[in-house]
PAGUKE-893223 format. One record per residue (C-alpha): residue number from 0; residue in three letters; y, z, x. Coordinates in steps of 0.5 Angstrom, whole numbers, padded with zeros to 4 digits. Layout:
BEGIN
NUM  ala  Y  Z  X
...
END
This chain:
BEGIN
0  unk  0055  0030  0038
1  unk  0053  0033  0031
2  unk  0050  0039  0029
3  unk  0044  0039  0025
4  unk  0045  0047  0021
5  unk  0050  0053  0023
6  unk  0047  0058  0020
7  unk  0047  0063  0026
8  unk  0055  0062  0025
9  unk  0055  0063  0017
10  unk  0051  0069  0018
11  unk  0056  0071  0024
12  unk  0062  0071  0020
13  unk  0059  0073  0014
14  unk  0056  0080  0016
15  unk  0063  0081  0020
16  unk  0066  0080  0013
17  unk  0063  0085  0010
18  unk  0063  0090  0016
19  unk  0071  0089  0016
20  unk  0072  0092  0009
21  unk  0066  0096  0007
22  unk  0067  0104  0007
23  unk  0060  0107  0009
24  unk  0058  0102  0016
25  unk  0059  0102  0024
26  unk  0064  0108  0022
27  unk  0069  0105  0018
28  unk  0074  0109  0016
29  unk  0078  0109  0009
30  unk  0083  0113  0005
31  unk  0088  0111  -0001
32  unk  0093  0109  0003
33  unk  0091  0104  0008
34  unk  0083  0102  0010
35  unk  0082  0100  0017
36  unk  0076  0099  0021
37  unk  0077  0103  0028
38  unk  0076  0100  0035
39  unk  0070  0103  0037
40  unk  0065  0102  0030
41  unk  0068  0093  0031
42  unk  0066  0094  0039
43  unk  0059  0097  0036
44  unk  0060  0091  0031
45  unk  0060  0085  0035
46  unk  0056  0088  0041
47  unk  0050  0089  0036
48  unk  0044  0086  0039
49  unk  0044  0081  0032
50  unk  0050  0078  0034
51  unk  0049  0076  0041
52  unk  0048  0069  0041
53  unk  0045  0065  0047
54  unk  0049  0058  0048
55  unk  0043  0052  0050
56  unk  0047  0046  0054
57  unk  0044  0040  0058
58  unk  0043  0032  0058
59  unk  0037  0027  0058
60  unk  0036  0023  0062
61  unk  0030  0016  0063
62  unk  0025  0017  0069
63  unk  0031  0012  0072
64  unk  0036  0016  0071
65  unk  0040  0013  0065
66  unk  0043  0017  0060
67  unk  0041  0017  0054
68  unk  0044  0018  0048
69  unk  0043  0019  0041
70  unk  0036  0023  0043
71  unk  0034  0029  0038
72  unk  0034  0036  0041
73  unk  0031  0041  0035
74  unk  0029  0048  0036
75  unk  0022  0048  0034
76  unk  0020  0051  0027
77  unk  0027  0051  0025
78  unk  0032  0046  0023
79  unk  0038  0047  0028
80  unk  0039  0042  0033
81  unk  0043  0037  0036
82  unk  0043  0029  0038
83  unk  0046  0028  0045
84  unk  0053  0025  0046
85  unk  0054  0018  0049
86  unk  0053  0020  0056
87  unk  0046  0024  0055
88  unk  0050  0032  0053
89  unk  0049  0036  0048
90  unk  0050  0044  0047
91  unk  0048  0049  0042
92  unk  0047  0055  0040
93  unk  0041  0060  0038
94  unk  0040  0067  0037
95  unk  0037  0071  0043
96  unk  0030  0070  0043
97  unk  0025  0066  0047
98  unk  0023  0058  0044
99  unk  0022  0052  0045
100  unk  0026  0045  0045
101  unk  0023  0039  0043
102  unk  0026  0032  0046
103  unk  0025  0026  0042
104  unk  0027  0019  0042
105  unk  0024  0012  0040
106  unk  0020  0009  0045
107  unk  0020  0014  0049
108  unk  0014  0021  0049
109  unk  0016  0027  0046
110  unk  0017  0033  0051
111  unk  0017  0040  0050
112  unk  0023  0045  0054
113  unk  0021  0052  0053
114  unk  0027  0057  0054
115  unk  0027  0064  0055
116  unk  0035  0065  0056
117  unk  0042  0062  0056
118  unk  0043  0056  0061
119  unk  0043  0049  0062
120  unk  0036  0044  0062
121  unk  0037  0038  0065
122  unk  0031  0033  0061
123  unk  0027  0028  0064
124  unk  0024  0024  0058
125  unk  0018  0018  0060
126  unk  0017  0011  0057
127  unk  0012  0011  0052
128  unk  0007  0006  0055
129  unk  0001  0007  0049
130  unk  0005  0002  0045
131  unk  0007  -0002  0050
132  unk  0001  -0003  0054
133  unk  -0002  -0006  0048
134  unk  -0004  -0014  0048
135  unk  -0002  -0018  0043
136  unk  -0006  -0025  0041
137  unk  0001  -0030  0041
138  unk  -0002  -0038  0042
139  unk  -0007  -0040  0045
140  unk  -0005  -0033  0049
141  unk  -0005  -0026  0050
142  unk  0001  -0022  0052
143  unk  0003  -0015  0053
144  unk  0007  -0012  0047
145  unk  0013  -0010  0051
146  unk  0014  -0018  0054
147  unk  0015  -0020  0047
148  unk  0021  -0022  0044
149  unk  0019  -0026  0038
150  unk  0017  -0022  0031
151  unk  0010  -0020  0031
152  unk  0006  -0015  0026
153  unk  -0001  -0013  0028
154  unk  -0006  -0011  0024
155  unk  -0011  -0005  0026
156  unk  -0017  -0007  0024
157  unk  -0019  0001  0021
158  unk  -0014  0000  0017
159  unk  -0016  -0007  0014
160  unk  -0022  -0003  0013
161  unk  -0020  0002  0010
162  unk  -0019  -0003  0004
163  unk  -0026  -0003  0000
164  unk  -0026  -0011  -0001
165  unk  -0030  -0017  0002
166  unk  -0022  -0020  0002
167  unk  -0019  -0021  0009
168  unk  -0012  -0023  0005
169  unk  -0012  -0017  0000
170  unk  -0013  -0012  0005
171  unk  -0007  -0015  0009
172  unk  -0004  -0013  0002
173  unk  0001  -0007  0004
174  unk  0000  -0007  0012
175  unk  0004  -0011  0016
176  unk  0012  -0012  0015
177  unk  0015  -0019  0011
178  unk  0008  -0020  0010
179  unk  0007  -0021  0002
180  unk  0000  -0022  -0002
181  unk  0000  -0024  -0009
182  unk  -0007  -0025  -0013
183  unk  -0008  -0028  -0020
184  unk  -0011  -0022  -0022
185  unk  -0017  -0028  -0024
186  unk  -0025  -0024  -0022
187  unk  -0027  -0027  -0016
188  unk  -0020  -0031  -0015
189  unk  -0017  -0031  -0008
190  unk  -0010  -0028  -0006
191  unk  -0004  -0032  -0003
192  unk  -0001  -0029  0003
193  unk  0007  -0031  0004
194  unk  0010  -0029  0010
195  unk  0018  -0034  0010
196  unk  0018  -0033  0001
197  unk  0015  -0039  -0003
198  unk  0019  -0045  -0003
199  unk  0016  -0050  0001
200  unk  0015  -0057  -0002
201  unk  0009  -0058  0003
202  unk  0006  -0051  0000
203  unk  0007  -0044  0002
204  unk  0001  -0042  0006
205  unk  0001  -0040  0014
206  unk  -0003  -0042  0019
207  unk  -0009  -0040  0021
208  unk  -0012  -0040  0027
209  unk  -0019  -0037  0028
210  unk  -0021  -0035  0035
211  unk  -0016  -0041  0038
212  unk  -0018  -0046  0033
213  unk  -0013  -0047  0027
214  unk  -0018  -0047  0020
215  unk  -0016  -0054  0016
216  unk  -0016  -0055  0010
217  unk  -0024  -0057  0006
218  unk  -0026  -0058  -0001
219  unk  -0025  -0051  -0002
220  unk  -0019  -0049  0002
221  unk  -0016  -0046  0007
222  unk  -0015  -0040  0003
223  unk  -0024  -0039  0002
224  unk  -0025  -0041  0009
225  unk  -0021  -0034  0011
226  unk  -0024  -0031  0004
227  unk  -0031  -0033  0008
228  unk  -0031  -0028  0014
229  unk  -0034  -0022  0014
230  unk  -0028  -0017  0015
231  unk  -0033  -0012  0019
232  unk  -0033  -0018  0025
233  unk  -0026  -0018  0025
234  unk  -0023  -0015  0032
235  unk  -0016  -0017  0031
236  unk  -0011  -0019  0026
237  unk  -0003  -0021  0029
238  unk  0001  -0024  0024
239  unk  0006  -0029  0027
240  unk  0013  -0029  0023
241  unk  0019  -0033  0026
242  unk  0020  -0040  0029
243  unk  0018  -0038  0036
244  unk  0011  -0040  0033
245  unk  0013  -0046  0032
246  unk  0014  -0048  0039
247  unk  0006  -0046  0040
248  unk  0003  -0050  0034
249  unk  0009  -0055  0032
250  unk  0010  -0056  0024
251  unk  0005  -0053  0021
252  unk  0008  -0045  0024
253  unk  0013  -0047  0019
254  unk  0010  -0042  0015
255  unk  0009  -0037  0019
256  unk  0002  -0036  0024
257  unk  -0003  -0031  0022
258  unk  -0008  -0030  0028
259  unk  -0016  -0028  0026
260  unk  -0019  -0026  0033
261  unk  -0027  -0024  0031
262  unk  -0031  -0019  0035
263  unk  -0035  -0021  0041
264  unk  -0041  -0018  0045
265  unk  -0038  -0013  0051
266  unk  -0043  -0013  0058
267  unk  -0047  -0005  0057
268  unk  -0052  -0001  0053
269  unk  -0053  -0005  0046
270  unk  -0049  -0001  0041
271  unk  -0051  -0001  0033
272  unk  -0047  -0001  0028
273  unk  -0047  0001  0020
274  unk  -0043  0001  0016
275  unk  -0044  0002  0007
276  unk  -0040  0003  0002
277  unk  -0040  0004  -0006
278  unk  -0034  0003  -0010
279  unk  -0034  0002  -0018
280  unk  -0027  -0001  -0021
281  unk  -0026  0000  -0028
282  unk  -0019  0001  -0033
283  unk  -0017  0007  -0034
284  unk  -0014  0007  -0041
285  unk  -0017  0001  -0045
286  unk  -0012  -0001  -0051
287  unk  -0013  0000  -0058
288  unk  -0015  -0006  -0061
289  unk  -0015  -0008  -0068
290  unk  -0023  -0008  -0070
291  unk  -0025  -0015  -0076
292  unk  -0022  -0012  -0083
293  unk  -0015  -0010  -0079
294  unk  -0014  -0016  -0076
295  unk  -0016  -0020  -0083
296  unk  -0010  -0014  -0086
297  unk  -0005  -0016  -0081
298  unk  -0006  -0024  -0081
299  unk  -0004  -0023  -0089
300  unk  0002  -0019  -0088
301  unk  0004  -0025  -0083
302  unk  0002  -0030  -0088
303  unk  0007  -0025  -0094
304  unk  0012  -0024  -0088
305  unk  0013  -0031  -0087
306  unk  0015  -0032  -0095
307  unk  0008  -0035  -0097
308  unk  0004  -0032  -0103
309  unk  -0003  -0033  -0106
310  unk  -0005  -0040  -0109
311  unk  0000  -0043  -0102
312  unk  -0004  -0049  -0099
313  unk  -0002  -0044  -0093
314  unk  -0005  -0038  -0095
315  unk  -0012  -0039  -0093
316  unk  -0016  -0037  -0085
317  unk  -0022  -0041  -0085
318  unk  -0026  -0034  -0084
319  unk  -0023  -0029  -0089
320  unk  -0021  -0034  -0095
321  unk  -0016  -0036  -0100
322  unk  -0016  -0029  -0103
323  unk  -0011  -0024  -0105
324  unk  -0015  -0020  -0100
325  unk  -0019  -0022  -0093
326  unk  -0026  -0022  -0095
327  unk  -0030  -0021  -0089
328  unk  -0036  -0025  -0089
329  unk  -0043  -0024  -0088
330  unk  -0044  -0031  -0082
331  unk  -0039  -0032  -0078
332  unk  -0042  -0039  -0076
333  unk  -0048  -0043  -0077
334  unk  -0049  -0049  -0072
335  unk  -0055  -0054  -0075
336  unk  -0056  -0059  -0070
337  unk  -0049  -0060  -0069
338  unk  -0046  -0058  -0077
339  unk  -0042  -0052  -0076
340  unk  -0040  -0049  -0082
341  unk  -0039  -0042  -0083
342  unk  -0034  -0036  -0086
343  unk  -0031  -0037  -0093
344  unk  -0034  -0044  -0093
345  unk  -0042  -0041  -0091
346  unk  -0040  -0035  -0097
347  unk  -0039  -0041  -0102
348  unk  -0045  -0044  -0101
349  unk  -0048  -0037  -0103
350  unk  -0047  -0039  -0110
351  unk  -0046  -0045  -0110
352  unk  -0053  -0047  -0108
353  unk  -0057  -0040  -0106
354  unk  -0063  -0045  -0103
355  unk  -0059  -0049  -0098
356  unk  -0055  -0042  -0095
357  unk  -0062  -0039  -0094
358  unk  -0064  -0044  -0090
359  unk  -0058  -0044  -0086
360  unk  -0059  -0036  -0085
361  unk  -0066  -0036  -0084
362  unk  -0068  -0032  -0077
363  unk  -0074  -0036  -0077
364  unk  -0070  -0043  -0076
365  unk  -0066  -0039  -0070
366  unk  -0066  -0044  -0065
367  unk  -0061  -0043  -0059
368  unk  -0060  -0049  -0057
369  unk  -0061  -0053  -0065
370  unk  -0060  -0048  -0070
371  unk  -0055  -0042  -0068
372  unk  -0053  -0037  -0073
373  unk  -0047  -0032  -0072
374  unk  -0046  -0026  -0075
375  unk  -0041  -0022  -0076
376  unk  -0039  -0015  -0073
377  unk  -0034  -0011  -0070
378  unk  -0035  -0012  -0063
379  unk  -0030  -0009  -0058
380  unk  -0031  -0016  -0053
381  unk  -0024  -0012  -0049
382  unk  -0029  -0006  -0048
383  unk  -0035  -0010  -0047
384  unk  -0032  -0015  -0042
385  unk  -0029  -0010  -0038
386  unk  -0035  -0005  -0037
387  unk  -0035  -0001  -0030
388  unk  -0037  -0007  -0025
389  unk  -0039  -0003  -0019
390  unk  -0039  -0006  -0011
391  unk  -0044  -0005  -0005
392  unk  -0044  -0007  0002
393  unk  -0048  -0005  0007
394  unk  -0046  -0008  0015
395  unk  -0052  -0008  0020
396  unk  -0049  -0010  0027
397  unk  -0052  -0010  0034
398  unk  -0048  -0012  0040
399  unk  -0048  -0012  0048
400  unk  -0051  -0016  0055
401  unk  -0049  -0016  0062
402  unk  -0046  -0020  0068
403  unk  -0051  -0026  0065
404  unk  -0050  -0027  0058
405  unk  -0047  -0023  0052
406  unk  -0048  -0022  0044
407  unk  -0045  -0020  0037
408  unk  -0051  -0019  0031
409  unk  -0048  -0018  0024
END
């Protein structure tokens, strides 16, 4: 049994301390020979209404009568309780006025116990039958999640939802237990889900099992085939991780079993569904990039860092030149059915022969698929390719039916 604070008896004593040698409380009494706290002022001392304190026993019992051990009794609003010994007692102790109890233990529902004096609870605590009522898809079946013993996560379908993405794998991300997602980070990509590690020579996905029937592997992949079921149709998704799945579905659980199950119509009123959101997905902070002339000064660094100097056949760069200083040119690339010429050489041409360069540079020869010319700039292609890219989805659904027939629209 441990108790959580002793504040009450800390303030006790220390109270107790300070009367006891204090002159001027609870008719202490003092000279210069001797300093004694008289009878009557240590009665009226201890007898205070602030230092009665009440003392709180009882034990905590199942609804079959087992004594249960290790159960949480805490004053509620404050930080003193106990944990009940091994046969289900505890004891405590609170200052003389009315609270409440609060009971607690996992997988049982927690009780509140109001006191309005000193004595003995005894404390009946019940099962908490919500989390072990719920039905769990397992195989080809559906069990309670109280006869389970194998490891099985379930996944709520408000919390895959609550992840603005069209992508079932990603949205596992985080939210069930030994379930790991990785993405490539490539625009568009799927993401890979592990639920035993990677190292499987046969590849690392689990099992997918939609509706009952194993998803298998076609030109796309299984991972496109998960990527392609609207997350909104999801009813239930139950991740299987041990190797009681593979008594249910063979070799191929080796990797674990990840078990989609999709809405359905319910017999009743129809029932029509939206649902819409709007996200916008940018960088929070762009790096600084070099723009053409500092590129140009740094490439010359790195070239005299390197123990090379001008007039080095390695001192060249088919944009900036030869020179002693980068030389941003004019053109970046002309391509004239195929010839590609363009930077230091394309500025040579300049002056070498002026009639051919103006007709390698004459917009009105611009022909995009034969005659191509680029100039230079100081684009910020970082800047330009990540602009904010923003996300719509907009989820019309209709359901219902009756003793003949049921549907599900969406």
């Amino acid at each position: 049994m441990r108790n959580f604070t002793r504040e009450w008896q800390k303030v006790t004593f220390g109270l107790l301390v300070i009367a006891f040698f204090s002159n001027s409380t609870h008719d202490a009494v003092a000279n210069d020979k001797s300093a004694a706290i008289s009878k009557r002022a240590l009665i009226n001392i201890i007898t205070s209404k602030h230092f009665v304190a009440w003392p709180i026993t009882g034990k905590v019992t199942s609804a079959t009568g087992e004594a249960l051990p290790g159960v949480t009794v805490l004053v509620k609003g404050t930080t003193n309780g106990v944990t009940t010994g091994s046969d289900g007692s505890f004891s405590l102790t609170v200052p003389d006025q009315a609270g409440t109890l609060v009971i607690s233990f996992i997988g049982f529902a927690t009780k509140e116990i109001a006191f309005t004096k000193a004595g003995t609870y005894n404390i009946t605590l019940a099962d908490d039958a919500k989390t072990l009522e719920e039905v769990v898809v397992t195989g080809y079946t559906s069990e309670k999640k109280k006869d389970i013993i194998g490891s099985v996560s379930v996944v709520k379908t408000e919390e895959l939802l609550a992840t603005p993405t069209g992508n079932i794998s990603s949205q596992l991300q985080g939210r069930a237990p030994g379930v790991t997602v990785s993405t490539s980070g490539e625009p568009g990509g799927s993401a890979k889900v592990r639920i035993r590690g990677f190292g499987s020579f046969g590849g690392s996905d689990p099992l997918y099992v939609i509706d009952g029937v194993p998803a298998t592997s076609s030109g796309a992949g299984i991972s496109s085939i998960i990527d392609n079921l609207n997350p909104n149709d999801i009813e239930s998704v139950q991740v299987l991780k041990d190797a009681a799945s593979a008594s249910v579905y063979g070799a191929r659980a080796a990797n674990g079993v990840v078990i989609i199950t999709t809405k359905k119509g319910k017999s009743g009123s129809a029932k029509i569904t939206v649902d819409s959101y709007y996200a916008t997905s940018f960088f929070n902070k762009f790096p600084d990039m070099l723009n053409t002339r500092e590129l140009g000064e740094a490439y010359w660094k790195g070239l005299a860092g390197a123990g090379y100097k001008v007039g080095d056949a390695a001192w060249t760069h088919p944009q900036y030149g030869k020179g002693a200083e980068p030389v941003i040119p004019e053109y970046i690339l002309v391509n004239l059915n195929g010839t590609r010429i363009g930077g230091a050489d394309l500025e040579a041409l300049r002056l070498s022969n002026p009639a051919l360069f103006a007709q390698y540079v004459d917009p009105a020869n611009y022909d995009f698929k034969n005659h191509q010319i680029v100039k230079s700039s100081d684009t910020n292609w970082f800047d330009e390719v990540f602009n904010p890219a923003p996300t719509q989805s907009y989820q019309l659904g209709a359901s219902g039916g009756s003793e003949v027939g049921t549907y599900a629209l969406s």
